[in-house]
N, C-alpha and C positions, 0 to 999 in steps of 0.2 A: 295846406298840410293835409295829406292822406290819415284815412284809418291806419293806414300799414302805417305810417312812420309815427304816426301818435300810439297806437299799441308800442309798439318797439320804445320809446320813449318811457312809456308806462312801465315796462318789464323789465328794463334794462338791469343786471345786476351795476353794482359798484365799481369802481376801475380798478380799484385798489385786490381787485379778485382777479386775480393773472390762472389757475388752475382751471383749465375746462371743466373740470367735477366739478368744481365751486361755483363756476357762473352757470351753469346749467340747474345747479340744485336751484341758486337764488332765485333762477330765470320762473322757476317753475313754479316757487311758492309765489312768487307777486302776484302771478296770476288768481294764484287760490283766496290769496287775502280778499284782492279787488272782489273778487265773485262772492267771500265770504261777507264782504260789509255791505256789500247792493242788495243777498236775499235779505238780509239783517234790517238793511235801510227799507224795503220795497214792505218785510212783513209789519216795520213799523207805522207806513204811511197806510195800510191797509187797515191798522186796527183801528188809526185814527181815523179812519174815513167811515170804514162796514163797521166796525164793534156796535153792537144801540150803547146810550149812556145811560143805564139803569144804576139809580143810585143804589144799591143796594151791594152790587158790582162793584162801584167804584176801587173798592183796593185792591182788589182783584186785578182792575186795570190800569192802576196806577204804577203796582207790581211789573206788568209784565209790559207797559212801557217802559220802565225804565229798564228792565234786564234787555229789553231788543236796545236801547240807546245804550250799554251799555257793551253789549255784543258790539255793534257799529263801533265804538271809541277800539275799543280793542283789537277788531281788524284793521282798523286805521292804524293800528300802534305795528300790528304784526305785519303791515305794507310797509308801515317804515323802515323798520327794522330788517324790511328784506330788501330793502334797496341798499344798503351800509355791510361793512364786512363781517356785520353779527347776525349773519343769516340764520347762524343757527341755534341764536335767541329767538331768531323768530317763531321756526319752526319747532323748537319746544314749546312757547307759550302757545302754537297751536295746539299741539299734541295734548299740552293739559287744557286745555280750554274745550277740545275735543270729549274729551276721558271725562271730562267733570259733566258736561252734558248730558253726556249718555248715562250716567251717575244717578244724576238729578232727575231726567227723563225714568230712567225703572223705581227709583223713589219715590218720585211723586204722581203718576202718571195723568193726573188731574188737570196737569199743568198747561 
């Protein structure tokens, strides 16, 4: 099996989506999910590896492991959901998931 035909398998929207506007949207968000749960995955194997474990730190990064696994479940959810004809469940849950980020991020900038 090729990269080409395993992406294409990856992206594929749902059958049940006959509209080219519709399979082209779904087509597009899968991609974004996937790319969104791999930096989510990759920033969480990084904190476990470099973070030091300073106990004093601990909820600090107990905290921000679990919001990165946490990110990861929920692009997992909005991959799914963009392979099925509720694409555009998906891509609301991103859009708030997005919004709330960027939220979070000017509130709390510590973060």
């Amino acid at each position: 099996m090729s990269v080409e035909h395993l992406w294409q398998k990856l992206t594929a929207p749902h059958p049940a989506l006959r509209d080219p506007e519709q399979r082209c949207r779904a087509r597009l968000l899968a991609p974004l999910a996937l790319l969104g749960a791999l930096l989510c995955l990759i920033t969480l194997l990084a904190d476990l590896i470099f973070r030091p474990t300073d106990p004093s730190r601990l909820p600090v990064r107990v905290m921000t492991m679990a919001t990165d696994a946490a990110a990861v479940a929920l692009f997992g959810i909005i991959y799914a959901l963009s392979r099925t004809p509720r694409y555009v469940l998906a891509a609301a849950i991103a859009w708030a998931y997005a919004r709330c980020s960027l939220w979070s991020t000017r509130r709390w900038p510590w973060a």
